[in-house]
Biopython code that builds the backbone (N, CA, C, O; Angstrom):
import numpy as np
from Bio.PDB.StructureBuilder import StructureBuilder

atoms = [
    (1, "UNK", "N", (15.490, 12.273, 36.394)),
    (1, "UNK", "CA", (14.564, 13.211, 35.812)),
    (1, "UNK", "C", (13.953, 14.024, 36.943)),
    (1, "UNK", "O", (13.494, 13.466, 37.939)),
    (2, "UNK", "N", (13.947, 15.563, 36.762)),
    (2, "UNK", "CA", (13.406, 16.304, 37.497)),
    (2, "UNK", "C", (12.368, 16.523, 37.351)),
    (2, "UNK", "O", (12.027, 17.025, 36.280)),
    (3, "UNK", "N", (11.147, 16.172, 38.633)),
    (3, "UNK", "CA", (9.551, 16.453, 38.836)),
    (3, "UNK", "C", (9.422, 17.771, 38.740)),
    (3, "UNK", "O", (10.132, 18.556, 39.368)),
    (4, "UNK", "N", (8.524, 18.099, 37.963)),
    (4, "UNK", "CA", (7.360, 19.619, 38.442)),
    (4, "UNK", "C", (6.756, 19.284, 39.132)),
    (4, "UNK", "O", (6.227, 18.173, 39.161)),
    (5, "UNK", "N", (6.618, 20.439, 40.157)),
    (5, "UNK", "CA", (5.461, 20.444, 41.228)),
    (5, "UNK", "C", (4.240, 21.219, 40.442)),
    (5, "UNK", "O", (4.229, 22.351, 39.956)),
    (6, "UNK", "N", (2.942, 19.941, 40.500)),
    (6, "UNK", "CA", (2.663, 20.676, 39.741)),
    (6, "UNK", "C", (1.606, 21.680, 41.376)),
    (6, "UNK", "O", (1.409, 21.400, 42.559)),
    (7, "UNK", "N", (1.207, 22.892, 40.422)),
    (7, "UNK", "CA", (0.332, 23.840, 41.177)),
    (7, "UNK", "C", (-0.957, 23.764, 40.593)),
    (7, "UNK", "O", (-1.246, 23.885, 39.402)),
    (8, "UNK", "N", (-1.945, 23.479, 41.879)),
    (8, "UNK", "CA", (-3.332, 23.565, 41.578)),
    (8, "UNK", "C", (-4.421, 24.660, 41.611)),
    (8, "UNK", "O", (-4.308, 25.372, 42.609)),
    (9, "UNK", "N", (-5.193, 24.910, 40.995)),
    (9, "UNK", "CA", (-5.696, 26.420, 41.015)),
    (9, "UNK", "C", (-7.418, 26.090, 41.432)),
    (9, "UNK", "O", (-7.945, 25.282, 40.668)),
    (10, "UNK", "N", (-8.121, 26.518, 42.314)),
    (10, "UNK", "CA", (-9.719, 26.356, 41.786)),
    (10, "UNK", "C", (-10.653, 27.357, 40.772)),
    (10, "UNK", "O", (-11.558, 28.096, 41.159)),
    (11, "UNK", "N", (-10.378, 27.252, 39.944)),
    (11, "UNK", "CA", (-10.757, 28.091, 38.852)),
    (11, "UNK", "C", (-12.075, 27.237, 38.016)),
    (11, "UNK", "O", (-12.092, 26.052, 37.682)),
    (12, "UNK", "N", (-12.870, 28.022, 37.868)),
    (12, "UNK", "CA", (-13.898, 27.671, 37.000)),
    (12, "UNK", "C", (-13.511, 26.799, 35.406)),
    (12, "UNK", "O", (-13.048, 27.494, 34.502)),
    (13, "UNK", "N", (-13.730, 25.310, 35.159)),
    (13, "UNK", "CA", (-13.547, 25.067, 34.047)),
    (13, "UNK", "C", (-14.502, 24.924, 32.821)),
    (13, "UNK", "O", (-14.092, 24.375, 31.799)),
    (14, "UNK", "N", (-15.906, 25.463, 32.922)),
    (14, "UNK", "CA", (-16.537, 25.392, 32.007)),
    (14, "UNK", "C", (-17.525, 24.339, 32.247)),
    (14, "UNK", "O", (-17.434, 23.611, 33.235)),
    (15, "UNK", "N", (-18.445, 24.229, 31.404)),
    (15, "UNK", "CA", (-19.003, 23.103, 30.958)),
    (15, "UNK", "C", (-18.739, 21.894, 30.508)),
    (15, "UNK", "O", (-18.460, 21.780, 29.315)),
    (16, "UNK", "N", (-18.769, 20.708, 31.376)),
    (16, "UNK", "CA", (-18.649, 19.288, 31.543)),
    (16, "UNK", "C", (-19.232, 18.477, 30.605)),
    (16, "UNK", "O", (-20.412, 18.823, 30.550)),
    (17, "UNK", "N", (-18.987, 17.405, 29.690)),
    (17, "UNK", "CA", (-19.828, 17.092, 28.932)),
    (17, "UNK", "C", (-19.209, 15.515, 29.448)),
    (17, "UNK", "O", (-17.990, 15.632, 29.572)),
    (18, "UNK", "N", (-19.607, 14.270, 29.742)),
    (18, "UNK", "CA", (-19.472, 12.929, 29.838)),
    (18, "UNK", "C", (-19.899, 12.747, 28.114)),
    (18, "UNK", "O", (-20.764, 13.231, 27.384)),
    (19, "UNK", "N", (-18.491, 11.525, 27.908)),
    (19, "UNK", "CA", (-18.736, 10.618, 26.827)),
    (19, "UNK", "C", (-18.935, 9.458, 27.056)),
    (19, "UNK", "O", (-18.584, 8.873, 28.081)),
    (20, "UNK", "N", (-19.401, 9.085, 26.319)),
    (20, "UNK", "CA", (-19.499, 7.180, 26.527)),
    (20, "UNK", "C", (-17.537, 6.100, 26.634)),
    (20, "UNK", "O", (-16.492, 6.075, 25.985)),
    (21, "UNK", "N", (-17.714, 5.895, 27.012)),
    (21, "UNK", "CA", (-16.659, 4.669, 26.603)),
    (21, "UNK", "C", (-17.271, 4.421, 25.809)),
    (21, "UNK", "O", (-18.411, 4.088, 25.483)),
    (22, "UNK", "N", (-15.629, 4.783, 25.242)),
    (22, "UNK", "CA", (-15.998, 4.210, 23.425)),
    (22, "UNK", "C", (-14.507, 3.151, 23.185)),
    (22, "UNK", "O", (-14.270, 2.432, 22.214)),
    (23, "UNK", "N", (-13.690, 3.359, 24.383)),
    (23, "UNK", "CA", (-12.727, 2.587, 24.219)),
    (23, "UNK", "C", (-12.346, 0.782, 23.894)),
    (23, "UNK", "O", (-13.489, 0.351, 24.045)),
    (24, "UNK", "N", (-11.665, -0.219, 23.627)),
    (24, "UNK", "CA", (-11.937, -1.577, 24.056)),
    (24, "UNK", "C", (-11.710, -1.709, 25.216)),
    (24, "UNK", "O", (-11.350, -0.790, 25.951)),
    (25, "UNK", "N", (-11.935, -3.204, 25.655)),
    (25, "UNK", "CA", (-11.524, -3.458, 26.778)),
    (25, "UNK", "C", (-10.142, -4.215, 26.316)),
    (25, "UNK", "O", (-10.088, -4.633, 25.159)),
    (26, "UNK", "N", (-8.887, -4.422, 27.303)),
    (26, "UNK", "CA", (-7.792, -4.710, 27.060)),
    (26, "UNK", "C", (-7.387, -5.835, 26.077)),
    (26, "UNK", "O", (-6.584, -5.860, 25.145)),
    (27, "UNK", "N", (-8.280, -6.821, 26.646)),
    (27, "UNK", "CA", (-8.207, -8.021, 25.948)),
    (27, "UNK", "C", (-8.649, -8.524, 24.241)),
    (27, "UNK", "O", (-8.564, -9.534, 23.542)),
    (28, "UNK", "N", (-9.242, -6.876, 24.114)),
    (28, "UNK", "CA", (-9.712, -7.110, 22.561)),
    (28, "UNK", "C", (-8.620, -6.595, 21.810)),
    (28, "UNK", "O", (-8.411, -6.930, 20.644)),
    (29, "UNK", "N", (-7.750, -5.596, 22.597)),
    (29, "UNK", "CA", (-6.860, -4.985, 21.831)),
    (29, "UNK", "C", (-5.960, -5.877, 21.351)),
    (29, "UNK", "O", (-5.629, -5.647, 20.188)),
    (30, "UNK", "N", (-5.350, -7.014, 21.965)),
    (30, "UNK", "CA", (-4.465, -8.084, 21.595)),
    (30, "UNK", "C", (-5.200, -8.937, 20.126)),
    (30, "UNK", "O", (-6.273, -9.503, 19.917)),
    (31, "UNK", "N", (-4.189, -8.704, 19.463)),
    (31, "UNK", "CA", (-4.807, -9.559, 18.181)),
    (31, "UNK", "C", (-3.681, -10.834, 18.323)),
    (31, "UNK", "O", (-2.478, -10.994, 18.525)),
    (32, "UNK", "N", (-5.041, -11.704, 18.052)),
    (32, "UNK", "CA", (-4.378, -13.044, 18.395)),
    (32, "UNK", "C", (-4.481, -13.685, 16.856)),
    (32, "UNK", "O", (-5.469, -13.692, 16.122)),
    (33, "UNK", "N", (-2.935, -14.306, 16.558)),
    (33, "UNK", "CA", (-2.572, -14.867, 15.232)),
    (33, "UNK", "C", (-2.523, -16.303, 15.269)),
    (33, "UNK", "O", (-1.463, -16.428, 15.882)),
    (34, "UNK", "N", (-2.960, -17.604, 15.024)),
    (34, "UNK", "CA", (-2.641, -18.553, 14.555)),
    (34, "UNK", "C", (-1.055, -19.142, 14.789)),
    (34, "UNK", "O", (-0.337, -19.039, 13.795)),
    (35, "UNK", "N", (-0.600, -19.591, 15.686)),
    (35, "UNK", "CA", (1.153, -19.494, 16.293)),
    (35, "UNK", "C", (1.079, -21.432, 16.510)),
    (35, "UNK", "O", (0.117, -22.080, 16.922)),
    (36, "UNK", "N", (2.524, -21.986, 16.043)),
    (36, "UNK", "CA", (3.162, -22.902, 15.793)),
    (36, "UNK", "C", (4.117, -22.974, 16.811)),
    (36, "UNK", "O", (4.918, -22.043, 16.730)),
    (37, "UNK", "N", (4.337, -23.787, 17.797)),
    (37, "UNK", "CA", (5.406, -23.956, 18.388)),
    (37, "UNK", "C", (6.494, -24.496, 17.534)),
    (37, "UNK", "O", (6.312, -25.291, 16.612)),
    (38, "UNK", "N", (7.868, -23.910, 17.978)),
    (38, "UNK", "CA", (8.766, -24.839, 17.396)),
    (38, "UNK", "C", (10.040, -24.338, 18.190)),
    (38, "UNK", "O", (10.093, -23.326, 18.889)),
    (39, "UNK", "N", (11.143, -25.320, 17.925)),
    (39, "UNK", "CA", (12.381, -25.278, 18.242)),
    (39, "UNK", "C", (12.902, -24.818, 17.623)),
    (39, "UNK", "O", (12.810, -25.147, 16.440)),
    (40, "UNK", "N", (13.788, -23.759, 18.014)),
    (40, "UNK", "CA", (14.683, -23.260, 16.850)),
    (40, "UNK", "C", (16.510, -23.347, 17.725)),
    (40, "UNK", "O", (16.533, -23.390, 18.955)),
    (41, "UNK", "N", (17.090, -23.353, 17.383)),
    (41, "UNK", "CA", (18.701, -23.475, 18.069)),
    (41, "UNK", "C", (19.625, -22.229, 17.188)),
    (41, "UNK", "O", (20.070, -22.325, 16.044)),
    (42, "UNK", "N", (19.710, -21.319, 17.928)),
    (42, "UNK", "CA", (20.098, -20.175, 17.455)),
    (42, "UNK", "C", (21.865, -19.733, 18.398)),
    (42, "UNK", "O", (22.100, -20.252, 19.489)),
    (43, "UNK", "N", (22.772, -18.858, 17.801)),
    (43, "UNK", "CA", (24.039, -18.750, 18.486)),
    (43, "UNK", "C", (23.527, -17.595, 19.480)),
    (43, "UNK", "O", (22.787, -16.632, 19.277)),
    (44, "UNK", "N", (24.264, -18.098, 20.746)),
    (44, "UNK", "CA", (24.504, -17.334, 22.111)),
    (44, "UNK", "C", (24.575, -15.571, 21.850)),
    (44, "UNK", "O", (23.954, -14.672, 22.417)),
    (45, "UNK", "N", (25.469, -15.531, 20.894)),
    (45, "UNK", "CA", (25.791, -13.898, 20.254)),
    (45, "UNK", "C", (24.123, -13.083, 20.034)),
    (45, "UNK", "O", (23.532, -12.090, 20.458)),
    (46, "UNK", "N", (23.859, -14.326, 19.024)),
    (46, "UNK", "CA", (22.026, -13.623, 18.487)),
    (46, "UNK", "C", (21.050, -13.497, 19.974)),
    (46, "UNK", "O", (20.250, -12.612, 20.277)),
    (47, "UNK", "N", (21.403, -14.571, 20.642)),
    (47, "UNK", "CA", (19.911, -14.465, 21.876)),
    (47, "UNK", "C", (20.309, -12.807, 22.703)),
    (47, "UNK", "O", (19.590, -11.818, 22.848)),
    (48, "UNK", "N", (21.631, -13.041, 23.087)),
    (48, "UNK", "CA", (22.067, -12.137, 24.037)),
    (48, "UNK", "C", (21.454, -10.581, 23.108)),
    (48, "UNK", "O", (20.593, -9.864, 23.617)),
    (49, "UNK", "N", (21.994, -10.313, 21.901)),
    (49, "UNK", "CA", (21.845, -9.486, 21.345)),
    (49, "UNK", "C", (20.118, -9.046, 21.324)),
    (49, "UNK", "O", (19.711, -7.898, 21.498)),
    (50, "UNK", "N", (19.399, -10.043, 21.114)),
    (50, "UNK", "CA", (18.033, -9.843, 21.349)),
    (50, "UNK", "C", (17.630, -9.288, 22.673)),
    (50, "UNK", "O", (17.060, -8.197, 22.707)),
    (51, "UNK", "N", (17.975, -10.197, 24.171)),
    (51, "UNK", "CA", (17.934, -9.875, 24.821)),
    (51, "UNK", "C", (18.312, -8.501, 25.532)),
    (51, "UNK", "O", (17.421, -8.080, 26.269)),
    (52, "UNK", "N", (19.188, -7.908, 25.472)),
    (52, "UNK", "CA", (19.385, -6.877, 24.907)),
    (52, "UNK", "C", (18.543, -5.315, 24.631)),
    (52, "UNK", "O", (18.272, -4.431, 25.443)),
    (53, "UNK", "N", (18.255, -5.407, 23.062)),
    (53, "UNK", "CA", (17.625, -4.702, 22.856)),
    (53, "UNK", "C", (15.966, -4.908, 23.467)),
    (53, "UNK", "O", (15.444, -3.836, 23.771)),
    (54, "UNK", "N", (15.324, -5.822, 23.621)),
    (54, "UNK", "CA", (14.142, -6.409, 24.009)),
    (54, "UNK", "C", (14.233, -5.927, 25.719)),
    (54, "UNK", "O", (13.191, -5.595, 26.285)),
    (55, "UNK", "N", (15.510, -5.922, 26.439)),
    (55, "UNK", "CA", (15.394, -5.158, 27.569)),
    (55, "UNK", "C", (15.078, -3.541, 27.443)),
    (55, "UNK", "O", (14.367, -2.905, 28.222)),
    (56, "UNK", "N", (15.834, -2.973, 26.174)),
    (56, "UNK", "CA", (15.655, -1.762, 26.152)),
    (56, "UNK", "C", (14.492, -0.762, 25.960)),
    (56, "UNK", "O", (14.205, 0.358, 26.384)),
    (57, "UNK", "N", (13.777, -1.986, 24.850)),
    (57, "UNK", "CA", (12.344, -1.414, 24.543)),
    (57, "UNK", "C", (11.269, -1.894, 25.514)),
    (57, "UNK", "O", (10.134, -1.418, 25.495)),
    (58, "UNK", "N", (11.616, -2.756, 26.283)),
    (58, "UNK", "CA", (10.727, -3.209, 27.301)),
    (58, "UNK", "C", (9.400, -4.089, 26.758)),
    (58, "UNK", "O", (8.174, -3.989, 26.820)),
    (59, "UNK", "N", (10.368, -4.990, 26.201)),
    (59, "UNK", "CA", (9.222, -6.293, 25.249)),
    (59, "UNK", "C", (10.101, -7.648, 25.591)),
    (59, "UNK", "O", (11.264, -7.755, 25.980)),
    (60, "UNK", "N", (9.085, -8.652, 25.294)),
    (60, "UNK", "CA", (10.189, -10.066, 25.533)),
    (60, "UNK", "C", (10.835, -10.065, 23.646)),
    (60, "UNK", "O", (10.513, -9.744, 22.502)),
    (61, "UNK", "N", (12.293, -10.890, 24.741)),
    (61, "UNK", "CA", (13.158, -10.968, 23.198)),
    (61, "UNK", "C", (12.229, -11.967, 22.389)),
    (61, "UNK", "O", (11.959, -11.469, 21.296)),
    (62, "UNK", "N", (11.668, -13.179, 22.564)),
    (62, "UNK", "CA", (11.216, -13.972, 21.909)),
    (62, "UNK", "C", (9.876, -13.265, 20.827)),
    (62, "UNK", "O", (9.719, -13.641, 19.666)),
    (63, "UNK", "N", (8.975, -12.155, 21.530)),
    (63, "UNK", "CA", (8.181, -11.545, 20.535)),
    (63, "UNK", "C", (8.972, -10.777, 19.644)),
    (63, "UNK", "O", (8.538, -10.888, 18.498)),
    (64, "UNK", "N", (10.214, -9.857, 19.750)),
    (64, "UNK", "CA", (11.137, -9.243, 18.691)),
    (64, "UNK", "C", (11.300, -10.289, 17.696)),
    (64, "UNK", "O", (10.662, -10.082, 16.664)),
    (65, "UNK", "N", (11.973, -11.338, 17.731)),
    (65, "UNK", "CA", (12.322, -12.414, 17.095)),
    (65, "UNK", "C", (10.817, -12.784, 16.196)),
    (65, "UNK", "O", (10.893, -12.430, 15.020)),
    (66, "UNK", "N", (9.981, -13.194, 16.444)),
    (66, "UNK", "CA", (8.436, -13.336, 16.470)),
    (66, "UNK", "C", (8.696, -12.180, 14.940)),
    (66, "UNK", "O", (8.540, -12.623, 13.802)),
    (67, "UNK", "N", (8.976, -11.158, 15.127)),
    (67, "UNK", "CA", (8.352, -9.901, 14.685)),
    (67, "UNK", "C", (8.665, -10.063, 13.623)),
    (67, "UNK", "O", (7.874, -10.090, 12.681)),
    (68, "UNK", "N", (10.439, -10.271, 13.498)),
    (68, "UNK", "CA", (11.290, -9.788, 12.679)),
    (68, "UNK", "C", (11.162, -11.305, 12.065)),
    (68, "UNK", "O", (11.962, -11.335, 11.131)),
    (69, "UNK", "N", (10.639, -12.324, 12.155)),
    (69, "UNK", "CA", (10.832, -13.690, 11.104)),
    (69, "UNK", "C", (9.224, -13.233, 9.951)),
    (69, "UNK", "O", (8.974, -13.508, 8.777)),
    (70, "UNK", "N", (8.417, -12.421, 11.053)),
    (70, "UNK", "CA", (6.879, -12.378, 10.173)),
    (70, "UNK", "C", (7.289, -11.014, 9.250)),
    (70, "UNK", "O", (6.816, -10.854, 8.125)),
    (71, "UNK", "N", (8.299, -9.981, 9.918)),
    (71, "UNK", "CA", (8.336, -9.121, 8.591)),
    (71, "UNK", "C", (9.211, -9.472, 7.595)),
    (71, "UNK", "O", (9.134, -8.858, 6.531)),
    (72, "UNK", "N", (10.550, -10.896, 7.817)),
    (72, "UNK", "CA", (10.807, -10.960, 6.859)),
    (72, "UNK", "C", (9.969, -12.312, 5.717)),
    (72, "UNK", "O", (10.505, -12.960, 4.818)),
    (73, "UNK", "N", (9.178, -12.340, 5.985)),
    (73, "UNK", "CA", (8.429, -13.636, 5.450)),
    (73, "UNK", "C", (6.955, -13.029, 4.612)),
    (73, "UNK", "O", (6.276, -13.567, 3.738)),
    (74, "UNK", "N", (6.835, -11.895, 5.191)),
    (74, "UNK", "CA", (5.883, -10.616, 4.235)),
    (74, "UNK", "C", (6.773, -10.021, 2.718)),
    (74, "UNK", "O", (6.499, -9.989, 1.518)),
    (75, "UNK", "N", (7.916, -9.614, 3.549)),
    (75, "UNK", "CA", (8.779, -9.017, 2.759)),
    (75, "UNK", "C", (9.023, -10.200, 1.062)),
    (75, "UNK", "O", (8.963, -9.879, -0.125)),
    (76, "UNK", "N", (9.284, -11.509, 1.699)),
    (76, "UNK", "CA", (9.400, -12.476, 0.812)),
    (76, "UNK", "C", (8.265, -12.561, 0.245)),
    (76, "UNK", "O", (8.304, -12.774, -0.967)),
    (77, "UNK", "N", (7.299, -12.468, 0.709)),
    (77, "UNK", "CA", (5.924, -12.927, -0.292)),
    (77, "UNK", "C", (5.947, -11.904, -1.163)),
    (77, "UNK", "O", (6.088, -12.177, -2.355)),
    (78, "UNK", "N", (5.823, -10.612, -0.772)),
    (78, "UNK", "CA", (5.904, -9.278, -1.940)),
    (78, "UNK", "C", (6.825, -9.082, -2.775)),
    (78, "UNK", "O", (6.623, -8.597, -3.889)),
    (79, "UNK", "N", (7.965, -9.441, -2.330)),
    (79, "UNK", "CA", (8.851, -9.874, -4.012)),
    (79, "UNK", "C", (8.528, -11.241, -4.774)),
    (79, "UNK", "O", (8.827, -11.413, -5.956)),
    (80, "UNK", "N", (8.059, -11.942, -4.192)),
    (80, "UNK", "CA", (7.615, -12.827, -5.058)),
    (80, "UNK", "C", (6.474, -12.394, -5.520)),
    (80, "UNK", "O", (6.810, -12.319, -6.702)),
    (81, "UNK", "N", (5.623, -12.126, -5.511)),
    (81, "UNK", "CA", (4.467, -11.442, -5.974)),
    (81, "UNK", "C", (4.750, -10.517, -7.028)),
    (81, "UNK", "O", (4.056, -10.645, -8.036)),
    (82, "UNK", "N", (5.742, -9.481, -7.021)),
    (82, "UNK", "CA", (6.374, -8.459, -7.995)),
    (82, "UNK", "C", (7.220, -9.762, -8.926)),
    (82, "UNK", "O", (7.213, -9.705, -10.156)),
    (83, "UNK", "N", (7.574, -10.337, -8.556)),
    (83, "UNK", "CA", (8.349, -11.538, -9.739)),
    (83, "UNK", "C", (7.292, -11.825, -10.905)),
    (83, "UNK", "O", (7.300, -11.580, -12.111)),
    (84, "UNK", "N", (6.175, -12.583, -9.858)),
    (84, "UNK", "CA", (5.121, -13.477, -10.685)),
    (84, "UNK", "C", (4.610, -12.560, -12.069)),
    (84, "UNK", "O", (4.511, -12.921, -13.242)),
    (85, "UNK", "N", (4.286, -11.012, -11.322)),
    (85, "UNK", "CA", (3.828, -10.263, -11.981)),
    (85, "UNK", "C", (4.546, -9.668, -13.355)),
    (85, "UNK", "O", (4.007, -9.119, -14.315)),
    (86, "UNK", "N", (5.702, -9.913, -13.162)),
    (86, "UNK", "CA", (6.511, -9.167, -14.365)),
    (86, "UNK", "C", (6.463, -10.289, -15.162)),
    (86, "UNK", "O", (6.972, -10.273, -16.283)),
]
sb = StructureBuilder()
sb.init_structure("model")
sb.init_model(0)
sb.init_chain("A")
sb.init_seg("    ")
for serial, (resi, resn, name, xyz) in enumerate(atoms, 1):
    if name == "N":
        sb.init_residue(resn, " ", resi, " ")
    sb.init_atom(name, np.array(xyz, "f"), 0.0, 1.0, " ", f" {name:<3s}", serial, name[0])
structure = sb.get_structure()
């Protein structure tokens, strides 16, 4: 990827106004869930494949995995829920 240089000017920018931090601090941003250790024994094909994409997006494979068992376990509750209901 090619840099711009960037160019600096001293030009008048106006009137300055300071805000508060209004931001969190890092550690609040992490929402922490209720988590179960367990063993799971999965084929070489699936880890690698995780590994993988989890390199690409720049996350650990084990939180992808994480992700994709809690969206399909949402997914299951809401059709069951649309079942109960009909």
């Amino acid at each position: 990827m090619k840099r711009t240089k960037v160019k600096y000017t001293d030009e008048h920018i106006g009137k300055i106004k300071v805000i508060p931090n209004f931001l969190p601090s890092p550690d609040k941003l992490i929402l922490k869930e209720e988590t179960v250790k367990v063993t799971l024994v999965l084929t070489k094909h699936s880890v690698d494949f995780f590994k993988h994409e989890a390199e690409e997006q720049h996350v650990q494979y084990q939180r992808m995995i994480r992700v994709l068992l809690e969206l399909y376990a949402q997914n299951c509750n809401q059709m069951q829920k649309k079942r109960r209901a009909a």
